[in-house]
N, C-alpha and C positions, 0 to 999 in steps of 0.2 A: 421589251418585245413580248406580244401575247401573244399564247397558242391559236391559230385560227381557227382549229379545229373546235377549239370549248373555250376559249377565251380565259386560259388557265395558264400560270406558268408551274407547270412538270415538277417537281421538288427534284427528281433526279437529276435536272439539267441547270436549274438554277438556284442562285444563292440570295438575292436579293432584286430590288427596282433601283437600284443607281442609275446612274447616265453613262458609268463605264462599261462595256460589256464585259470587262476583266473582272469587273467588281461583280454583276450579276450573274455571271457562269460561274458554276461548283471549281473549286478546284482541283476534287478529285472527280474523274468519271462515273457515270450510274454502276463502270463493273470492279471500281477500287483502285482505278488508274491514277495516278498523279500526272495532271498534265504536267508537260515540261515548260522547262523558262522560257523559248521561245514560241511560244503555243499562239497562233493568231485566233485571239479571244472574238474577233469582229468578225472577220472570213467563217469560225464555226456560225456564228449566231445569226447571221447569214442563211446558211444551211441549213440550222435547224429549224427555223423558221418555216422553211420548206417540207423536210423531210417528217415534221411533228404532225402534221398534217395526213400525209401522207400514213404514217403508223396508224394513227387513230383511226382510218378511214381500212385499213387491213387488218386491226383487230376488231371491228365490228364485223367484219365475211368472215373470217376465221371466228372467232365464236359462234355466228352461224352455224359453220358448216360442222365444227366440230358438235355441237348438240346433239347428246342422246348417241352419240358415235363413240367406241372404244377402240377402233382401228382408222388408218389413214388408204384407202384408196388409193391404188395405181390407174390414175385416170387422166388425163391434161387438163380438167377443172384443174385438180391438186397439184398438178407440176405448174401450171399458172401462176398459182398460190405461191407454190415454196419460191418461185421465182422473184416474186415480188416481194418476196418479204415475209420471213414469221416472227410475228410481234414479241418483244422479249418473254412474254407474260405465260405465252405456247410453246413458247422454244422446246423448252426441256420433255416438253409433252410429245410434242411432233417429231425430234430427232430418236425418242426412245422407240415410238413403233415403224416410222419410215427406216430406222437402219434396222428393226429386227431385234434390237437389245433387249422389247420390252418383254418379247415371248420367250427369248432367250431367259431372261430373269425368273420368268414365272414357272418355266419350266425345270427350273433351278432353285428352288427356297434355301433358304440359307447356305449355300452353296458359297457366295462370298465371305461370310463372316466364319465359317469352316477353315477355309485358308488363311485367314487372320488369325484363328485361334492353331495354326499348323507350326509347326517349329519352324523357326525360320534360318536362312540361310545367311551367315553371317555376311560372309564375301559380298553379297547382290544387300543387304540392308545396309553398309559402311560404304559402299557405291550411291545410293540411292541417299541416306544420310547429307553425302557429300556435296548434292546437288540441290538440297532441299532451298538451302542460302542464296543460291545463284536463282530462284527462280522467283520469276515476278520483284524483284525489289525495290521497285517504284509503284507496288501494289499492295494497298494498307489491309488488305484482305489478309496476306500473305507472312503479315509481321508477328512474331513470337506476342508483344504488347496486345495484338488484336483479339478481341473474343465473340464467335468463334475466331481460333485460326486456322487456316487452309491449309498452314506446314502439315498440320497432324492428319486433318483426313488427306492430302495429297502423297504422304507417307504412306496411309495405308491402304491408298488404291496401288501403288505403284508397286510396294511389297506383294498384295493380294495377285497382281497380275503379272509379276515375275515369276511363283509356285503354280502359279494358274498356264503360264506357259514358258516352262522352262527352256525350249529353245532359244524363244528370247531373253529371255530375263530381265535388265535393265540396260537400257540402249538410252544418248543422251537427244534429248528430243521430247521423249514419252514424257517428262518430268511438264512440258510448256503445253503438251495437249490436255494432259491429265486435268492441268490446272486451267485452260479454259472450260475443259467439262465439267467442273467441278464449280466455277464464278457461277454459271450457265444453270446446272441442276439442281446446286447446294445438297447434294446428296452422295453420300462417294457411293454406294451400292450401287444406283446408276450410272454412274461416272464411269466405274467400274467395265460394267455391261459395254457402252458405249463405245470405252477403249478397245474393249472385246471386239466389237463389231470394226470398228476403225483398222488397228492390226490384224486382224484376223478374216477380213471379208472384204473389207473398202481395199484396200491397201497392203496384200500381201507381204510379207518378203522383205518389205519396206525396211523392218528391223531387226532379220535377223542376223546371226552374224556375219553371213557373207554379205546381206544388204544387195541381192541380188534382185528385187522388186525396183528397191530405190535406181542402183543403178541404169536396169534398165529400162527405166520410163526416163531417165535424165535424156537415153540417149533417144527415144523414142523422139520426145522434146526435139532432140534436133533435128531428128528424120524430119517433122512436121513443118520445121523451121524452112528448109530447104525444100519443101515445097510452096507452102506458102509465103514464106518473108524470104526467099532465095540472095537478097542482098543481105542480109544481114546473118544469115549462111556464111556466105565468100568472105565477109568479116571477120571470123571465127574462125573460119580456118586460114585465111593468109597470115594471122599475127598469131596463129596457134595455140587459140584459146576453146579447151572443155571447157563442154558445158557443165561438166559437175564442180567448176570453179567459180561459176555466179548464178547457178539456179540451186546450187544442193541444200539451200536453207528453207527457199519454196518448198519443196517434196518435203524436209526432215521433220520442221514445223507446221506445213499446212498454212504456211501467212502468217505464223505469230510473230512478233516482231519484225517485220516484212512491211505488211499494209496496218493499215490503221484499225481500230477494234473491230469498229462498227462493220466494217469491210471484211473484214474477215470471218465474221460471227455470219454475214447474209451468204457467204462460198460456202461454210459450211451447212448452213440452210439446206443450200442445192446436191452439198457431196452426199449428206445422211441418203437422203430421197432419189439422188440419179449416178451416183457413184463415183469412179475415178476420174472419170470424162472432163469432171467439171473444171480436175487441176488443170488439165490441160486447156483449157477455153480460158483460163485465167492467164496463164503463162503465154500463151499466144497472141491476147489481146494488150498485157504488155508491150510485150515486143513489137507486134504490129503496130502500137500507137503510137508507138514512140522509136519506130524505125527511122528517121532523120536523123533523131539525135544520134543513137548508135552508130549509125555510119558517118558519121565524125569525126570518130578515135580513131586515134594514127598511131598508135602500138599497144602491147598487151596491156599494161595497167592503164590505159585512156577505158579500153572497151569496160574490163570488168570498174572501173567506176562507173561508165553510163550503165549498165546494170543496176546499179545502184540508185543512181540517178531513178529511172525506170518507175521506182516505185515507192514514190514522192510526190508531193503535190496535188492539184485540186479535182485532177483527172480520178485518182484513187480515194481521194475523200469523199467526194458526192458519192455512196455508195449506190444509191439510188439507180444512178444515169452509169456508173458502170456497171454493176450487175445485167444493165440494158444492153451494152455495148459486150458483154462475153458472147451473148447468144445470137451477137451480129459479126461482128467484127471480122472473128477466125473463119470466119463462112462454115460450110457442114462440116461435121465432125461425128463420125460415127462411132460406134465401139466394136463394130467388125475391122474398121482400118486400124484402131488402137491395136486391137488383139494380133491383126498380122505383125504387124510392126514388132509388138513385143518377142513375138515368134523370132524372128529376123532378129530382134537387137540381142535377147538375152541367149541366141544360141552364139551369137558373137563374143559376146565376152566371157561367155563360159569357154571356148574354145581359145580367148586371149590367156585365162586364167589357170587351164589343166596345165 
């Protein structure tokens, strides 16, 4: 299969001209992923077919646009843009000044490597140590063998940002964002920054330790659910199922092992640039797509495996056509109703909690 776009085949995506698609697709990902054994070699190549086209044809307007430019515009050209896609090549460029991190940075010189060189906290580094093995290990980025490896700078963003904000410290979660920021920027100073911006502006609360952000957007989630997917509401509650029992790896990871790379890497695109809003257009167009199936299940473990179910298959791989389908699906969604909501849910389970 040749690129349409240049009549090239990608070196990231492929391995050879066989006749098998198995045999001409990488077997590791362009971000160090090992596909799995059951990976439909022919369905990707399919897609990519499609969607290579598509990139090539988005990083030529994005290097446009970016030219002679050191900031990114709040404008809906650029929400257009991040919408559609930022080319891997811009990523790390575009998420550093759309979330803030890069001013942040600048306005901070060695401010990161100050806290690496700070004495460290046994307790939160024999924590953070412990995790280091469990993360990505189907990612050759990530293997002691590899050089570089991303154990050591992923170590020392997560130390760096545990003294950097000691109310949180190390929370399990931070260890899988770290390490997409880090595939993404190959930089942990940025990576750093990013995380900064993520726990600290994107996403409150999210990890501290009462996890009182996380909480209550789970529950926000369902306020929304029950207005909009109102059957799949009544499902939830007649078999007695929270929703922080099949959505809490959404919010904790942000989609990493959830949805598939590529998919994950274009939500994040949208969260750097439009904020929290965006989990929720995600989590909603799940659920609404795939409301038949959910009302299916005929007791508590049927439902939380169609959860599961949920976010699988060719609906969440074409990233392309769902990224489409967030900013249609859930219908409007503002961030004045987010904000009430959260008013409403998080005075609720503080008052569940005193």
């Amino acid at each position: 299969m040749e690129n349409k776009a240049n009549g090239t085949r990608p070196s990231p995506y492929y391995a050879g001209t066989s006749n098998s698609a198995k045999d001409r697709i990488q077997r590791v990902d362009p971000y160090g992923f090992e596909r799995p054994e059951d990976f439909d070699y022919e369905s990707y190549e399919d897609l990519m077919s499609e969607y290579l086209v598509v990139l090539t044809r988005r990083s030529i307007k994005w290097s446009k646009l970016l030219q002679g430019h050191s900031k990114v515009d709040r404008s809906l050209k650029v929400k257009r843009y991040v919408r559609k896609g930022i080319p891997n090549e811009h990523r790390a460029v575009i998420w550093m000044l759309a979330s803030g991190a890069q001013e942040r940075m600048e306005r901070n010189p060695g401010y990161y490597h100050k806290l690496l060189e700070s004495e460290h906290d046994e307790k939160l580094v024999d924590t953070i140590r412990t995790d280091l093995h469990r993360t990505f290990p189907d990612n050759v980025q990530f293997r002691k063998t590899s050089d570089p490896c991303l154990q050591k700078t992923l170590f020392n963003v997560l130390v760096a940002y545990g003294h950097h904000n000691k109310a949180v410290g190390y929370c399990q979660g931070m260890n899988f964002i770290s390490g997409y920021l880090l595939i993404i920027t190959k930089d942990e100073e940025k990576s750093f920054w990013l995380l900064d911006a993520l726990l600290g502006r994107i996403l409150p609360d999210y990890y501290s330790q009462a996890m009182l952000g996380l909480k209550t957007d789970q529950e926000v989630l369902g306020e929304l659910v029950r207005v909009k997917v109102p059957a799949v509401w009544q499902v939830m509650a007649e078999h007695g199922v929270m929703w922080t029992l099949v959505v809490s790896r959404w919010f904790i990871c942000l989609f990493i092992d959830v949805l598939p790379v590529e998919t994950v890497l274009r939500i994040w695109d949208c969260l750097f640039y439009e904020g929290s809003k965006i989990i929720f257009r995600v989590a909603l167009t799940l659920i609404k797509h795939n409301q038949a199936h959910i009302l299916q299940a005929r007791n508590f473990p049927d439902v939380c495996d169609r959860f599961k179910d949920v976010t699988k298959g060719s609906f969440v791989e074409d990233c392309h056509s769902f990224m489409q389908r967030i900013f249609t699906e859930p219908g409007s969604l503002s961030m004045a109703t987010i904000n009430k909501l959260r008013e409403q849910c998080r005075a609720q389970i503080t008052a569940q909690e005193a």
